[in-house]
One Martini backbone bead per residue (centre of mass of N, CA, C, O) as a GRO file, in nm:
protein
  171
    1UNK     BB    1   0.091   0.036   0.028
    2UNK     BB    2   0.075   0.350  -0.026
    3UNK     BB    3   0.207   0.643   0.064
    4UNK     BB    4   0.086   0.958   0.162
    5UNK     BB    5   0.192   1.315   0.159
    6UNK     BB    6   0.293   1.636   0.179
    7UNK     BB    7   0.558   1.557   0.135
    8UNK     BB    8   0.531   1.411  -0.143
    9UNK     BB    9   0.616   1.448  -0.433
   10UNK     BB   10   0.530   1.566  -0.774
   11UNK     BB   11   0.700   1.383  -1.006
   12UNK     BB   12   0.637   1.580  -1.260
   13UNK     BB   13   0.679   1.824  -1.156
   14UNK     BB   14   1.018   1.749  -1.121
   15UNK     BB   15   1.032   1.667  -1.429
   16UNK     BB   16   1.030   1.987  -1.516
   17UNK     BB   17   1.179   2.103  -1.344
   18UNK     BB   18   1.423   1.906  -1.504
   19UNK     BB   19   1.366   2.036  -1.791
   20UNK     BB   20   1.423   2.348  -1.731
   21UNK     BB   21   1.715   2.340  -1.592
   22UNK     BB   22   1.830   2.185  -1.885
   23UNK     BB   23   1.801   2.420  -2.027
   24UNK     BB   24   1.931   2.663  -1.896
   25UNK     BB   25   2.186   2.562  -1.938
   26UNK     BB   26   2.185   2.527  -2.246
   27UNK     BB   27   2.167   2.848  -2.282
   28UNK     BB   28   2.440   2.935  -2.139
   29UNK     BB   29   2.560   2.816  -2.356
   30UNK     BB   30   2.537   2.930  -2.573
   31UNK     BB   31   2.629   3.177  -2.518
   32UNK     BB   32   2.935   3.071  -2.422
   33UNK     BB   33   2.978   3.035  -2.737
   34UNK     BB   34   2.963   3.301  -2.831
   35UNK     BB   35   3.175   3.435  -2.685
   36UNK     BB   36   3.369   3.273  -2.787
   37UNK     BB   37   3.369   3.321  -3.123
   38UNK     BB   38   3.433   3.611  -3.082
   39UNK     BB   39   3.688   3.593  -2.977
   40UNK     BB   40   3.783   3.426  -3.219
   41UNK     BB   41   3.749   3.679  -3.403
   42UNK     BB   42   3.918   3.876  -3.206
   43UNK     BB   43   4.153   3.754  -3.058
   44UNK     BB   44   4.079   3.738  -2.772
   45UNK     BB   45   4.256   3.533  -2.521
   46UNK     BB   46   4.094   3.672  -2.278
   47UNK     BB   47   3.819   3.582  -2.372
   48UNK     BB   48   3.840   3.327  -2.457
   49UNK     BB   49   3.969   3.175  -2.183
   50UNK     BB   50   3.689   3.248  -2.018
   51UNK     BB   51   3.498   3.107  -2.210
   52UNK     BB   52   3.603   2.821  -2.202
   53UNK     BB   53   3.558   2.799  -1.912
   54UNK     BB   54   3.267   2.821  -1.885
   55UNK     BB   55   3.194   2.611  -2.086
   56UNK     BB   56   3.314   2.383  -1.841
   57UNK     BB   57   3.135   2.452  -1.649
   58UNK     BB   58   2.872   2.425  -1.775
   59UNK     BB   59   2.893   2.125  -1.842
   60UNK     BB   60   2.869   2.019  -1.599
   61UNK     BB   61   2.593   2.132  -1.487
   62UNK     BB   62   2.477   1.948  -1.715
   63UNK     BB   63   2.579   1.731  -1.664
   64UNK     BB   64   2.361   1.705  -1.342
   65UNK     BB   65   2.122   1.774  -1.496
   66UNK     BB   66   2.085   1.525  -1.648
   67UNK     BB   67   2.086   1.311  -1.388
   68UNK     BB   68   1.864   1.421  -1.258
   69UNK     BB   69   1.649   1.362  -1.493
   70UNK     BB   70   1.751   1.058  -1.523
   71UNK     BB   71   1.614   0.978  -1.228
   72UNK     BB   72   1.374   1.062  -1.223
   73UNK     BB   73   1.299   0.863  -1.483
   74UNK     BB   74   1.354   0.632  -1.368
   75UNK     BB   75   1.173   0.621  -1.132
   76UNK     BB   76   0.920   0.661  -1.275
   77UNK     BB   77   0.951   0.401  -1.534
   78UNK     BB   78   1.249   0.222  -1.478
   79UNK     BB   79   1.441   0.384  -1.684
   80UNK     BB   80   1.745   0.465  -1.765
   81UNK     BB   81   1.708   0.535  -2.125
   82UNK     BB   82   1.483   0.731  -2.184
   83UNK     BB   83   1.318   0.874  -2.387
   84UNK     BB   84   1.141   1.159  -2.416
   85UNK     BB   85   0.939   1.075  -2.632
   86UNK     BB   86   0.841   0.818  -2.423
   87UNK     BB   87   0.666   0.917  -2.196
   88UNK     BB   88   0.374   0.835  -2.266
   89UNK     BB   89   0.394   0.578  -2.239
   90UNK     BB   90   0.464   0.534  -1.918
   91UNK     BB   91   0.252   0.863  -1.846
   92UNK     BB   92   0.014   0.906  -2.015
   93UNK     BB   93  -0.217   1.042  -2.193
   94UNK     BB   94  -0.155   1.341  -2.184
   95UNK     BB   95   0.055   1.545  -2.088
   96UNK     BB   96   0.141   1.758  -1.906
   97UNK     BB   97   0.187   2.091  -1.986
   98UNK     BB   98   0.444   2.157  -1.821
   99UNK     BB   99   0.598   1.868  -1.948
  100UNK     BB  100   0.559   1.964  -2.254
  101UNK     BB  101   0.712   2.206  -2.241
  102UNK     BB  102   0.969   2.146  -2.115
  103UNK     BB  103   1.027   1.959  -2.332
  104UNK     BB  104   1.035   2.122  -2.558
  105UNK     BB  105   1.254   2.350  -2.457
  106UNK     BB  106   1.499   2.141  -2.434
  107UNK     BB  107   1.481   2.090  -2.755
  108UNK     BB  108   1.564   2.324  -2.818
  109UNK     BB  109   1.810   2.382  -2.672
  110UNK     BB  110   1.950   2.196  -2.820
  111UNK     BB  111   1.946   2.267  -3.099
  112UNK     BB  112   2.086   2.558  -3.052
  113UNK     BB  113   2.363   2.406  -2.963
  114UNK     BB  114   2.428   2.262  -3.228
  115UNK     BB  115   2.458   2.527  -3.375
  116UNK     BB  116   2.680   2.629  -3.231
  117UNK     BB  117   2.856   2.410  -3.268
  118UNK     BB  118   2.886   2.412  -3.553
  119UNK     BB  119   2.994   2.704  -3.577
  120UNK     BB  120   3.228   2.684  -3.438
  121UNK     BB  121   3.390   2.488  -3.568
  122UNK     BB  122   3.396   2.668  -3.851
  123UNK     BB  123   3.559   2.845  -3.734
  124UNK     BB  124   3.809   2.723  -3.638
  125UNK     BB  125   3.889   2.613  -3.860
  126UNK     BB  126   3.892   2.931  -3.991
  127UNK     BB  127   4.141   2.979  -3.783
  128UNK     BB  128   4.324   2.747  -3.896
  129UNK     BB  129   4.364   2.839  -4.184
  130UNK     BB  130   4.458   3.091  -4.165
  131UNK     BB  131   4.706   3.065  -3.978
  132UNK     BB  132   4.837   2.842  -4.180
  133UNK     BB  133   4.859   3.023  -4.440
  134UNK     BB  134   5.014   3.289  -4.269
  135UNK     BB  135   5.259   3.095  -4.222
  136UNK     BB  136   5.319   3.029  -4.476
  137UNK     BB  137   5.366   3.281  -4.580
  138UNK     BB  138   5.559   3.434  -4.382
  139UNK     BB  139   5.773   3.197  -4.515
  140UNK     BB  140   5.817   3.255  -4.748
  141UNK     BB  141   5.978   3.371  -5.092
  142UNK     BB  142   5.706   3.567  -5.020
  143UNK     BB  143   5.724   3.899  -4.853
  144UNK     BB  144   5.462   4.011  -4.932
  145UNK     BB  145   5.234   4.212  -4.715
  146UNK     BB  146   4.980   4.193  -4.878
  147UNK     BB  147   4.938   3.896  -4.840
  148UNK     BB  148   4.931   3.923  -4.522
  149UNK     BB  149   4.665   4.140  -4.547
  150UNK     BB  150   4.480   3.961  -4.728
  151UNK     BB  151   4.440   3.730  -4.514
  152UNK     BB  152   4.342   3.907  -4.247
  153UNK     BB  153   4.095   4.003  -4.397
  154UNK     BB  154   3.953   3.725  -4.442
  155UNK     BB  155   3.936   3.649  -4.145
  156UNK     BB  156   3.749   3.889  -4.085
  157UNK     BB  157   3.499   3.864  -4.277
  158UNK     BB  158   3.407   3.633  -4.183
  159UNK     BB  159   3.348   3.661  -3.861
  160UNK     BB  160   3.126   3.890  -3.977
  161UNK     BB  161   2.977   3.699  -4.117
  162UNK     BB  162   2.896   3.510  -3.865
  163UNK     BB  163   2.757   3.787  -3.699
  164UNK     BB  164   2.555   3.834  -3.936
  165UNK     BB  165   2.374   3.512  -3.914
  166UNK     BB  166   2.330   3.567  -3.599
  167UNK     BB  167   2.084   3.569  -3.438
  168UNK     BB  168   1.962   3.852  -3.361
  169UNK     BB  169   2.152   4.035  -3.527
  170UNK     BB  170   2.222   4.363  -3.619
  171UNK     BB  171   2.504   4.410  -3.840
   0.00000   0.00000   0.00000
């Protein structure tokens, strides 16, 4: 027999309540990442050095937050690996509203995290071209400086292409 008292959490709302801390991390995370990209993009050291330490703490409190929420599902359900999309399967049909919204919230900000990712990559790798090309040019048989000012130029206008192309930027 099953005991309930005033104790007893509502286990939906706390599945809701950390499929929501969830996503806010991964918004920090998100922002984190842009942080990151701008730096890279200014060449500025200490705030790449900076955005990367966040990135890593965030990530972290992110494993922390996935963790909580998997147990949460776990307890629910039985499954220790259950998909998020398979909750109706287990906790009958439909959803309550506001586990179903905060699942959905989870849904976009993972989804703008991989996007955010798929960009900083895309960042990396051409400023890792740029960096090759120009340690290229600037040892080769032509020291020729408007060479490496039109690589320098290069390099500057992906980078405002990107902060260009960057949802909400006002640029």
């Amino acid at each position: 027999m099953a005991f309930h008292t005033e104790e007893t959490p509502d286990w939906l709302a706390v599945l809701s309540r950390a499929l929501r801390d969830e996503a806010s991390v991964l918004e920090q995370l998100e922002s984190a990442m842009a942080a990151q990209r701008a730096a890279i993009c200014a060449s500025e050291d200490d705030a790449l050095r900076a955005s990367s330490q966040a990135v890593g703490r965030i990530t972290r409190t992110l494993d922390e937050a996935t963790e909580r929420r998997a147990s949460v599902v776990h307890y629910l359900t039985g499954s220790e690996d259950l998909a998020l999309n398979q909750l109706e399967y287990f906790l009958g049909e439909p959803l309550p509203l506001d586990l179903d919204t905060a699942r959905a919230q989870l849904r976009l900000a993972a989804q703008s995290v991989a996007r955010e990712a798929a960009v900083n990559r895309a960042v990396l790798r051409s400023a890792k071209d740029a960096k090759d090309a120009f340690l290229q040019e600037l040892f080769s048989a032509d020291p020729s400086s408007s060479a490496r000012h039109e690589l320098a130029r290069q390099r500057c206008s992906k980078c405002v292409r990107w902060r260009q192309e960057e949802p909400g930027s006002d640029q």
